[in-house]
C-alpha positions in Angstrom: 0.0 0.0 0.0 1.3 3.6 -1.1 0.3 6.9 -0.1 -2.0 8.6 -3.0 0.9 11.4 -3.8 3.2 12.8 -5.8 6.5 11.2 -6.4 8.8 13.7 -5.4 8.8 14.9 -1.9 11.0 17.6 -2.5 8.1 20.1 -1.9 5.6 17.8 0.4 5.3 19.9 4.2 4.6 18.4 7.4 0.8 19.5 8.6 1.0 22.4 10.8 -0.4 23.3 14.0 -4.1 23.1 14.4 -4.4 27.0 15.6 -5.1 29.0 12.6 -9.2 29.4 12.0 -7.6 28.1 8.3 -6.4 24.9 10.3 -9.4 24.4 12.0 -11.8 25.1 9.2 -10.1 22.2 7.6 -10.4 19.5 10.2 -14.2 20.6 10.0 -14.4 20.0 6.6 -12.6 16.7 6.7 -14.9 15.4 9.4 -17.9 16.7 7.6 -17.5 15.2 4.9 -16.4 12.0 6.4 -19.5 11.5 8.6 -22.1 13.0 7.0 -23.6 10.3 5.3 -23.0 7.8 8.4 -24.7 10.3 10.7 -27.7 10.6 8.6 -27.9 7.0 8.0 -27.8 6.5 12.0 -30.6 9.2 12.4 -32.9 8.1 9.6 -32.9 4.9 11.0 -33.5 6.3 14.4 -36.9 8.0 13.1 -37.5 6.6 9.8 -37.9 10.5 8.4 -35.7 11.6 6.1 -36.4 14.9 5.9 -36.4 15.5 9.7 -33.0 13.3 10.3 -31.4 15.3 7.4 -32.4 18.4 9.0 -31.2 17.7 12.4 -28.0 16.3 11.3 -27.1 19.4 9.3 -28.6 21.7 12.4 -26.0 19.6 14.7 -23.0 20.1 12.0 -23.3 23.7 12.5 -23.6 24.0 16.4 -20.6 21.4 16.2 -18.7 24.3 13.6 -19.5 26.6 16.4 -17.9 24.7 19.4 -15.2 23.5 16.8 -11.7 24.9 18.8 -13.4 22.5 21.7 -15.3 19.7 20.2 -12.0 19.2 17.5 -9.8 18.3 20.0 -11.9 15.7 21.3 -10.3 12.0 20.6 -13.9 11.3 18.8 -15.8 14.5 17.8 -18.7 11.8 16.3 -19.4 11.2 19.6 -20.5 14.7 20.6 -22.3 15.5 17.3 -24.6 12.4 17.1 -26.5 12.6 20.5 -27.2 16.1 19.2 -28.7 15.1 16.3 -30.6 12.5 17.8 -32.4 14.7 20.0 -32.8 17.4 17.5 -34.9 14.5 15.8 -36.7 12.4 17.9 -38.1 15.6 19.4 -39.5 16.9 15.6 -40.4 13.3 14.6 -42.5 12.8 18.0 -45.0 14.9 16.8 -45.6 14.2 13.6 -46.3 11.3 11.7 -43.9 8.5 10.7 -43.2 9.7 7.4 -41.1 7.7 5.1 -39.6 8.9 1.7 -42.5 7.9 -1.1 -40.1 5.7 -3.5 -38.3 3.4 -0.4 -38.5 -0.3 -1.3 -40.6 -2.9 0.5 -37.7 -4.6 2.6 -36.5 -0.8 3.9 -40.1 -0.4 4.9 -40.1 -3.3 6.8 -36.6 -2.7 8.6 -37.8 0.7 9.5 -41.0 -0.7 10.7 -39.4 -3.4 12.7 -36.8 -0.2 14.2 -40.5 1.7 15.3 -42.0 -1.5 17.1 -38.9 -0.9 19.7 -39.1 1.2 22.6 -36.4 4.4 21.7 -33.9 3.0 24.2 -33.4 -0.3 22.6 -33.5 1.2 19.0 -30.7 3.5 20.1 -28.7 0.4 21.9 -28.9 -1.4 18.5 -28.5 1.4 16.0 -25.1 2.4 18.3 -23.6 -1.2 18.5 -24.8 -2.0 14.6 -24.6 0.9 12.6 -22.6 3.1 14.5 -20.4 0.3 15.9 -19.8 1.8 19.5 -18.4 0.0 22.1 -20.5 -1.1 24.8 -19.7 0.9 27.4 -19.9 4.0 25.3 -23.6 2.6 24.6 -24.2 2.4 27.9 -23.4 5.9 28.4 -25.5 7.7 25.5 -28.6 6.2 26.3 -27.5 7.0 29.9 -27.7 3.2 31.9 -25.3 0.9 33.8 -23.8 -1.5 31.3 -25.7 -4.7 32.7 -29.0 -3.1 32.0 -27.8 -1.7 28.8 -27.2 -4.9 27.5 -30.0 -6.5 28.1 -32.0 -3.5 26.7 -29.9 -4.6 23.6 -30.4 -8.0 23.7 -33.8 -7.5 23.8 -34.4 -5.1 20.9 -31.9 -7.5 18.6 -34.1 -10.7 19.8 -37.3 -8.4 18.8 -36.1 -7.0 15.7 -35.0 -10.3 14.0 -38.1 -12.0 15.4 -40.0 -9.3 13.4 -38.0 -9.7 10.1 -37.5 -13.4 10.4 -33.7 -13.3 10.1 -30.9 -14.4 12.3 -29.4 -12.3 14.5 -26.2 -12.6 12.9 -27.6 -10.7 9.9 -28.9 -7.4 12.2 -25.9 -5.7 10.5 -26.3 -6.3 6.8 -29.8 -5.5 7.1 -29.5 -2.0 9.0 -26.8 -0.8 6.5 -28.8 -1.4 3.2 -31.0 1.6 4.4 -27.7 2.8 3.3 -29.3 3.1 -0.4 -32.3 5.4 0.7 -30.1 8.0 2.4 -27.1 7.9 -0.6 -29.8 10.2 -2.6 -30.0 12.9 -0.3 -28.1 16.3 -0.9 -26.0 18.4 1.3 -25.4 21.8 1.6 -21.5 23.4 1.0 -19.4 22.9 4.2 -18.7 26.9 3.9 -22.5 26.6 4.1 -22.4 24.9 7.6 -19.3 26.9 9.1 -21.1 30.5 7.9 -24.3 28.9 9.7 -22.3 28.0 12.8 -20.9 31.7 12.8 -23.9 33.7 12.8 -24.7 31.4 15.5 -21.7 32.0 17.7 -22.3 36.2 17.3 -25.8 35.7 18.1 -24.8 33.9 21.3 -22.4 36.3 22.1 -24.4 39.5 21.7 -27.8 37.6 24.0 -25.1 36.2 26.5 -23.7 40.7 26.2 -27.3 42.0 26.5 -28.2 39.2 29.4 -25.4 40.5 31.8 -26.2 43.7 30.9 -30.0 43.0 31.9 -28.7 41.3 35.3 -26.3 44.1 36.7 -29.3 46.5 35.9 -31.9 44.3 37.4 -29.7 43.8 40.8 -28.8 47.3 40.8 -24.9 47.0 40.2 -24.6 50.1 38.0 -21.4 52.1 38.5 -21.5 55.6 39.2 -18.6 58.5 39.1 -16.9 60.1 41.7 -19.6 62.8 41.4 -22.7 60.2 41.9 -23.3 60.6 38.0 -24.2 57.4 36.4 -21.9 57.7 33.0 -23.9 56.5 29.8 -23.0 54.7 27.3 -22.2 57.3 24.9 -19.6 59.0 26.9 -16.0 59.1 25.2 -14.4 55.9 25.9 -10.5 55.5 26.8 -8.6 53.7 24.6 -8.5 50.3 25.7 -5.3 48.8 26.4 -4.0 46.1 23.9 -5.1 42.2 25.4 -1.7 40.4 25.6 -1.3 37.3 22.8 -1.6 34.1 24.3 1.2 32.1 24.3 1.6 29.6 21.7 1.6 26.0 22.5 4.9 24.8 21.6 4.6 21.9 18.7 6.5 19.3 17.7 8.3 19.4 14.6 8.6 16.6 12.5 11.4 16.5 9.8 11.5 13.9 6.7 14.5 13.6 7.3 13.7 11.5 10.4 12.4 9.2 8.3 13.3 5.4 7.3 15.5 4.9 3.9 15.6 2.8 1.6 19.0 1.5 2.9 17.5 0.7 6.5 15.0 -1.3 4.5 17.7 -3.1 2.3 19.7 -3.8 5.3 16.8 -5.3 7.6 14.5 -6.6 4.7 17.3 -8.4 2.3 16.1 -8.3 -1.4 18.3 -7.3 -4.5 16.1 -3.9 -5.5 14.2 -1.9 -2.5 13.3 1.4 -3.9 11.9 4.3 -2.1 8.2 5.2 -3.8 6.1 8.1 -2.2 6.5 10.8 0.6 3.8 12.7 1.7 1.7 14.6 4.5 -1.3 11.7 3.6 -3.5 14.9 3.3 -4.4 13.6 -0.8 -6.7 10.1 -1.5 -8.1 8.6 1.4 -5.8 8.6 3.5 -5.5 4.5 4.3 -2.5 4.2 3.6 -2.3 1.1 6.0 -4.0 -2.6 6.6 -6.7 -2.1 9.1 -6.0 1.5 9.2 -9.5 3.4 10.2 -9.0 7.1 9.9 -6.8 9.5 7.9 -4.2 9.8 11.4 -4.1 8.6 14.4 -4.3 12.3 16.0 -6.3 13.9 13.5 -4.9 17.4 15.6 -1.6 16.3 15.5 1.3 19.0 14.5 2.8 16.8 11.8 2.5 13.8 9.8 4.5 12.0 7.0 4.5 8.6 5.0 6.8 7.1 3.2 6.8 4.1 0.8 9.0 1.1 -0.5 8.9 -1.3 -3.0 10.4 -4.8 -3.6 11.1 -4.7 -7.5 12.7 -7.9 -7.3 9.3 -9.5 -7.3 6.8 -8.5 -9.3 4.5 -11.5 -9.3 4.6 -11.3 -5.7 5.5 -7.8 -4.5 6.6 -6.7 -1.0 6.1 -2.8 0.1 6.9 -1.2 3.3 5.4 2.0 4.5 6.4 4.0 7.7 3.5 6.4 8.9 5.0 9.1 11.4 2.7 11.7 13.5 3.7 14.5 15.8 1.3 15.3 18.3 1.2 18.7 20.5 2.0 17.5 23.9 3.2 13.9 25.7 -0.8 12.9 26.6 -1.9 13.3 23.3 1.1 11.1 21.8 0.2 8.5 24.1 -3.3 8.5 23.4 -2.5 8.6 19.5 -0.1 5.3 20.2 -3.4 3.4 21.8 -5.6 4.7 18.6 -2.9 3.5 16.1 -2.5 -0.1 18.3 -6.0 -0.1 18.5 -6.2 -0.1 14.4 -4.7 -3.4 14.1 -5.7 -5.0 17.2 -9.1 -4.7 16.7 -9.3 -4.2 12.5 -12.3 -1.5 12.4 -13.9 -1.0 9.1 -12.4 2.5 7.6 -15.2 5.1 7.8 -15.6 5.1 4.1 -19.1 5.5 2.5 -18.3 2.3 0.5 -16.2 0.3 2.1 -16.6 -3.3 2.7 -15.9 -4.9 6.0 -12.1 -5.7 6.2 -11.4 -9.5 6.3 -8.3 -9.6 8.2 -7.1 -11.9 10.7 -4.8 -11.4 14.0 -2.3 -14.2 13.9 -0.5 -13.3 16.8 1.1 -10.2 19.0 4.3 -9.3 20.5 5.6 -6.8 23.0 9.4 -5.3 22.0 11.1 -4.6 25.1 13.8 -1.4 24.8 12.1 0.4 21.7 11.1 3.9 22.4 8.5 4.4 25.4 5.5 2.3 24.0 6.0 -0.6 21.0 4.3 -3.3 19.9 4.8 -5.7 17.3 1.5 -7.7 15.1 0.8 -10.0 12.4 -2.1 -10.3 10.5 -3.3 -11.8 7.7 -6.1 -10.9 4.8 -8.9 -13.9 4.9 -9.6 -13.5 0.9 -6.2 -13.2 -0.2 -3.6 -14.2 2.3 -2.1 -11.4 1.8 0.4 -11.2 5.0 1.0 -8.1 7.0 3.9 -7.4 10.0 2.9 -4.2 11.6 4.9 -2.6 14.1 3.9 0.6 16.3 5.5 2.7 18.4 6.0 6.1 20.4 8.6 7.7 22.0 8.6 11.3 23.6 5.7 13.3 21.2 6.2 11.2 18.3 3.7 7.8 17.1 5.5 5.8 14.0 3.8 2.7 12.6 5.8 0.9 9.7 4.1 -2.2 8.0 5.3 -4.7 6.0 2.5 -6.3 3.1 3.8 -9.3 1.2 2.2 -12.1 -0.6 4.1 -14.8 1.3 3.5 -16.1 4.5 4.8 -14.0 7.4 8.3 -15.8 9.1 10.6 -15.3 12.0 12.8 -13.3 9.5 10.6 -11.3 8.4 9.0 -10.4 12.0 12.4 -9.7 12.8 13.3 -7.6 10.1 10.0 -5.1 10.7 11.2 -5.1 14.5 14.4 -3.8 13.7 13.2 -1.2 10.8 11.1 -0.2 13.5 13.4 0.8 16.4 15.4 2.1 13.4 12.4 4.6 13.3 12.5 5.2 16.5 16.1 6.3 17.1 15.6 8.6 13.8 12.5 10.5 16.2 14.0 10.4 19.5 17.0 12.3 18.2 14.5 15.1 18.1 13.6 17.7 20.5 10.5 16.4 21.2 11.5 12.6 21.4 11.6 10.1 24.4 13.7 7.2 24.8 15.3 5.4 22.2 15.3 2.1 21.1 18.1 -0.8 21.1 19.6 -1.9 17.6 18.1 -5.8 17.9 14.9 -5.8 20.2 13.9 -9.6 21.0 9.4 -10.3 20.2 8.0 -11.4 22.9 4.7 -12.9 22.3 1.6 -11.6 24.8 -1.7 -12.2 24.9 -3.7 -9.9 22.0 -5.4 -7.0 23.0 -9.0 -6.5 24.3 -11.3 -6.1 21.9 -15.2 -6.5 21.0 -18.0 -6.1 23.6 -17.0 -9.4 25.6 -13.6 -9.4 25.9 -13.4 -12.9 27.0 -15.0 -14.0 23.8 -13.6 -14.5 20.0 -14.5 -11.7 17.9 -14.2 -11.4 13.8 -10.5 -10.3 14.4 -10.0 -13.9 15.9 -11.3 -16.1 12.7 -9.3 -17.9 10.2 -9.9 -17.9 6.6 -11.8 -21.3 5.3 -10.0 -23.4 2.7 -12.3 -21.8 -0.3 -12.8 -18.3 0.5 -16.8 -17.7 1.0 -17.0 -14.2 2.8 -16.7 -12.2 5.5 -17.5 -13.9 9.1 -20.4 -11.7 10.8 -21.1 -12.5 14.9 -23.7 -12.2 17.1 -23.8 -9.8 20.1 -23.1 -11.7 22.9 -26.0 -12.9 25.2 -26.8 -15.2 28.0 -26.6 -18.8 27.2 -30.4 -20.2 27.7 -32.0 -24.1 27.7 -32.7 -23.5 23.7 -29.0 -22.6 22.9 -27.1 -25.7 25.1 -26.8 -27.9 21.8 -22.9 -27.9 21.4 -22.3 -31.1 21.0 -22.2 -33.0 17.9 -24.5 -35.4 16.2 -23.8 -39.0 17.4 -21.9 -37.3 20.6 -23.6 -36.7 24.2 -21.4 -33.9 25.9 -22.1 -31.7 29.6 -22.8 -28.3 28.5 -22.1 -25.1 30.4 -25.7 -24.5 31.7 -27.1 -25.2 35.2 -25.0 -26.7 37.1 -22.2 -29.5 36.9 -21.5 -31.6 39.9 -23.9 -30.1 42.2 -22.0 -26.7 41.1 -23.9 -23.7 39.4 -22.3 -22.6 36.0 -21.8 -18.4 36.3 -21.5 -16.2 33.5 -22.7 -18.3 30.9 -22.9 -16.7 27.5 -22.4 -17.6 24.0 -21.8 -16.0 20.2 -22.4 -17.8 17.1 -20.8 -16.3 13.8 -21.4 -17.1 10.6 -20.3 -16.5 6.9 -21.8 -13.5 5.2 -22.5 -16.3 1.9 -26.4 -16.9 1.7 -25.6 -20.2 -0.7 -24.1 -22.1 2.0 -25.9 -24.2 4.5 -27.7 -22.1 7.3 -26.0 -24.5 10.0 -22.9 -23.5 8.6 -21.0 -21.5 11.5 -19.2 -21.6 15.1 -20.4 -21.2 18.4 -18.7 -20.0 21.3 -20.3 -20.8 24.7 -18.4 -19.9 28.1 -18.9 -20.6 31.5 -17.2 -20.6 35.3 -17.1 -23.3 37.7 -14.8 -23.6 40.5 -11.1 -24.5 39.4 -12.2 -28.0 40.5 -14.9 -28.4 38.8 -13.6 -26.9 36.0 -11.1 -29.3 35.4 -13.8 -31.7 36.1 -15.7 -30.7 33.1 -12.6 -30.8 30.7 -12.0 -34.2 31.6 -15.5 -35.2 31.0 -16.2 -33.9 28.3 -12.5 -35.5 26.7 -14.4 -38.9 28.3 -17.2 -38.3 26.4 -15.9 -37.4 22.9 -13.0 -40.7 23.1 -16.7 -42.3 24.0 -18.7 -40.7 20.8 -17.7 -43.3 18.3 -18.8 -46.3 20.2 -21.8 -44.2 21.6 -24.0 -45.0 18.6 -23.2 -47.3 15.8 -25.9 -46.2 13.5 -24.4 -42.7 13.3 -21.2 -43.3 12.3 -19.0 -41.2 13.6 -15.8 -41.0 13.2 -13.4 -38.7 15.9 -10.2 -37.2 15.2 -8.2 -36.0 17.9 -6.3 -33.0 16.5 -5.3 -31.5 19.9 -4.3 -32.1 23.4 -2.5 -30.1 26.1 -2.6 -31.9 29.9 -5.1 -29.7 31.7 -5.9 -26.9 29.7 -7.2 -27.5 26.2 -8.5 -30.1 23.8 -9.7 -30.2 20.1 -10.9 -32.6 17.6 -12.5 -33.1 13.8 -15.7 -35.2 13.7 -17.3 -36.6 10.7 -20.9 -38.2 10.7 -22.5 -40.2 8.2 -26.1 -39.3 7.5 -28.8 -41.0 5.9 -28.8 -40.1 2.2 -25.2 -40.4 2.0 -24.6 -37.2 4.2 -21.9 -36.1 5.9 -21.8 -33.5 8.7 -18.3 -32.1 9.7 -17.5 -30.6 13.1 -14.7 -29.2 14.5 -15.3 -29.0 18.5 -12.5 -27.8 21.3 -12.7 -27.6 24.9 -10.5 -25.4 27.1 -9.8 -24.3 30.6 -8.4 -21.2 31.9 -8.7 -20.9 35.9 -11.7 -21.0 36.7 -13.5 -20.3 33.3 -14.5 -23.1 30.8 -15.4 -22.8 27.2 -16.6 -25.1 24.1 -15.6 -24.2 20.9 -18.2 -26.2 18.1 -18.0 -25.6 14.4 -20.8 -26.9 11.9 -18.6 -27.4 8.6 -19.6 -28.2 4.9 -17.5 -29.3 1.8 -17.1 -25.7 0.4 -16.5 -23.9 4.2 -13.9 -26.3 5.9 -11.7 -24.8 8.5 -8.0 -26.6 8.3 -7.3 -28.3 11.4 -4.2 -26.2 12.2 -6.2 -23.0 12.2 -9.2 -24.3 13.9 -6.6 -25.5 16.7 -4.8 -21.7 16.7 -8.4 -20.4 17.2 -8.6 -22.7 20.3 -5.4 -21.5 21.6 -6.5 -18.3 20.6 -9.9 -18.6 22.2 -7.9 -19.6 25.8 -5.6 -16.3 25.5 -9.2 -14.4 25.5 -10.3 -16.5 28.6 -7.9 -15.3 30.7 -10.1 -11.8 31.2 -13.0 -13.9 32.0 -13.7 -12.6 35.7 -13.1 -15.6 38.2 -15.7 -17.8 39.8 -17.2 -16.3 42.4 -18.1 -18.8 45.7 
């Protein structure tokens, strides 16, 4: 990936400081435009009215404009704008009638219908966790409830609103963003529009808020008078008034090109016959994603500089390697250390780009390492694309006021060498920034990978999320999950067919299962099967019992292919660590001349147990390596599971 610039970089200029009104009428206009249609999307769904959601989204663009110098240096101004426009709407739309735009087709209808059955709370609980993809304690807060009762308020609605539309939960998402298509239509006034708008606004406020103090020293009888008891007027001739002293500036960090990797740091860590140095830019042209996973322009969006610089393998056309270094100065140390997290967060987490047409990123977290002695924060990823495999090492890291990231894509498979070549380019990067005024500590020549558990991510942070998932053997498309909910009676069928296992529900040895829950994902691919997909159920016992339950349920599945002869099952055991995890493939023969494939682990962690079960079929098969690295995987999440509690 390459930075959409021109290939000199003679001329290219680091961003300056965001304190010009130019500055800031730019980062407006950026975030207008980026959010725009997302916000009216959110809000139309909301109250099924276009006209009224369109209005009340431009109305809270141009209050936003005029708390811009405050609500721009907020890490997410999206958050601030939306609960404006929300309210703008639902208070127009509650008294009028549902009005819908004349030419919407019959499934829109029907989703928006579905959206009016729910009681406002758990519409906004599942338009902010589907559409606007929030995380759940940030949905807790803007519909202003603890977290527990917050979730349930969303597990209700989603249970509704598929019950109403007859469609798995798992498909909520896909079916909330094609009333992307009605909203597309809709036009929007010039941002210089908006900003003039906000403007008047701000001078209106100022001259009420003038007139209101004036009103209240009047009313309370706090007029001055002279030394002569004369009350002066407002006509009298004024002194001159003495000149207001200019602030002082915030000192910024500078951020030279120089500072940046060459293409002989990359010929020296990445060995191939012909690196060449492509682009260098400010990334303020094209998109912006210049980056796998990457989900906004920067990482500080008010940062005081930014650069990015490209390199290409030419010694491989067929199967090209590039390496791009993304560099960001920020204002001040707390800022840089919140930009690190937000970069980290990018490829720990993978978040669809906030692009009108972008498709939801199918890449997968192979593993992640901390790098001991480069700069203040580092951290070291891999990742691979699902549709593609398409590899990507990704290292991050900050010293002093400075956030680099510098990724390596290649079509191979990612290797020791490799890891270890984008570890070392990276605390090259690092030295280059902390030689600068602004920098923090520096980084050693050879820093050693040490693998750590991945980073929290999704709603549950004890469960798998999309990040989690392998690719299948034949590409299908893009896994979609569930919202995590409480595992009931209906939901406790993990075994297999032909196999009797316990199940983490009630109780197990005279011992109450807490904290049961389960997500089921599936592949966005309406011509597979619909049993097709993998569910997750988890559970706590006491660390006794717990192991107690792993070693039954390894009784049970060396039991399942004497169990019943009629089914014919057959029971591979593809994994088995003493006291901690098992995994194995099952095949059962049908009548017809059927077979069902499963692939089903168990694992312990403490005191938390869960059962991993997935339905297979000849055209999604999950290898068996990767369906035991999810396992593994799946235990590295369990560890954040809270413990039992007696």
């Amino acid at each position: 990936m390459t930075a959409d610039a021109p290939e000199s970089h003679s001329s290219a200029q680091p961003r300056s400081a965001y304190v010009s009104h130019a500055d800031l009428a730019a980062s407006f206009d950026a975030f207008y435009k980026d959010t725009r249609e997302r916000l009216l999307l959110q809000t139309f769904a909301l109250t099924g009215d276009l006209a009224v959601a369109r209005s009340a989204v431009r109305e809270a663009y141009v209050v936003s404009w005029h708390h811009w110098r405050k609500t721009g240096r907020l890490d997410d101004p999206e958050m601030a704008v939306r609960p404006d426009a929300w309210r703008k709407a639902l208070r127009r739309a509650s008294h009028r009638p549902w009005h819908r735009k004349k030419d919407i087709d019959e499934r829109s209808r029907a989703i928006l219908d579905a959206l009016a059955a729910l009681p406002v709370v758990q519409r906004k609980a599942l338009l902010l966790t589907q559409l606007a993809a929030v995380s759940m304690d940030e949905m807790a807060q803007e519909i202003g409830l603890p977290v527990e009762a917050a979730e349930r308020e969303l597990q209700q609605g989603a249970a509704q609103f598929a019950t109403q539309l007859a469609l798995p939960t798992s498909a909520i998402p896909l079916s909330l963003s094609s009333l992307g298509d009605a909203v597309r239509s809709a036009t929007w006034p010039r941002v210089t529009i908006i900003r003039r708008a906000g403007a008047a606004r701000r001078r209106a406020h100022t001259v009420l808020g003038g007139a209101a103090a004036v009103v209240a020293l009047v009313a309370g009888g706090a007029v001055a008078h002279d030394a002569t008891g004369v009350r002066p007027t407002l006509d009298r001739e004024g002194r001159p008034a003495a000149t207001a002293p200019h602030p002082p500036k915030m000192p910024t960090a500078t951020l030279p090109d120089s500072a940046l990797l060459t293409v002989a740091s990359v010929q020296q860590q990445l060995p191939g016959k012909r690196w060449q140095e492509g682009t260098t830019s400010d990334n303020s042209s094209g998109n912006g994603l210049v980056l796998p996973c990457q989900a906004e322009r920067y990482a500080d969006p008010q940062g005081t500089a930014a650069w990015v610089r490209s390199f290409r393998d030419s010694t491989r056309p067929k199967a090209p390697r590039t390496v791009v270094q993304l560099a960001e100065a920020s204002s001040a140390e707390p800022r840089a250390v919140r930009t690190y997290r937000r970069a980290l967060r990018w490829f720990a987490t993978c978040p669809t780009p906030a692009e009108k047409d972008a498709a939801p990123l199918r890449i997968q977290l192979l593993s992640t390492s901390s790098l001991a002695g480069v700069g203040d924060q580092s951290a070291l990823l891999t990742l691979r694309s699902r549709g593609d495999r398409t590899s990507y090492v990704v290292g991050v890291a900050r010293t002093g006021q400075y956030t680099t990231v510098t990724s390596l894509t290649d079509t191979q498979p990612s290797n020791p060498a490799t890891r270890t070549g984008v570890a070392r380019l990276l605390a090259g990067s690092v030295e280059q920034l902390c030689a600068l005024p602004d920098g923090g500590a520096c980084a050693t020549p050879k820093p050693k990978a040490t693998p750590r558990a991945p980073y929290r991510t999704g709603a549950v942070a004890w469960l798998l999320s999309e990040i989690d998932l392998p690719p299948l053997v034949t590409d299908q498309g893009p896994w979609v999950g569930t919202p995590a909910a409480k595992l009931g009676e209906d939901r406790i069928d993990s075994g297999a067919v032909g196999c009797s296992t316990v199940h983490l529900f009630g109780s197990f040895r005279g011992q109450s299962v807490q904290g049961n829950q389960f997500r089921t994902f599936v592949v966005n691919n309406p011509q597979l099967p619909p049993e097709v997909g993998l569910t997750q159920t988890v559970g706590s016992l006491p660390t006794a019992s717990a192991r107690g339950f792993l070693q039954r349920f390894r009784e049970q599945m060396g039991a399942c292919p004497d169990l019943d002869a009629t089914a014919g099952t057959d029971v591979e055991e593809l994994a088995h660590d003493k006291d901690t995890l098992s995994a194995w493939h099952l095949s059962t023969a049908l009548p017809g001349n059927r077979t069902v494939e499963y692939d089903v682990a168990v694992l312990r962690r403490g005191t938390s147990v869960s059962v991993l079960v997935y339905v297979a079929s000849p055209r999604a098969r999950i290898t068996n390596a990767d369906f035991v690295a999810l396992a593994r995987r799946s235990l590295e999440r369990l560890a954040l599971m809270e413990p039992y509690a007696p």
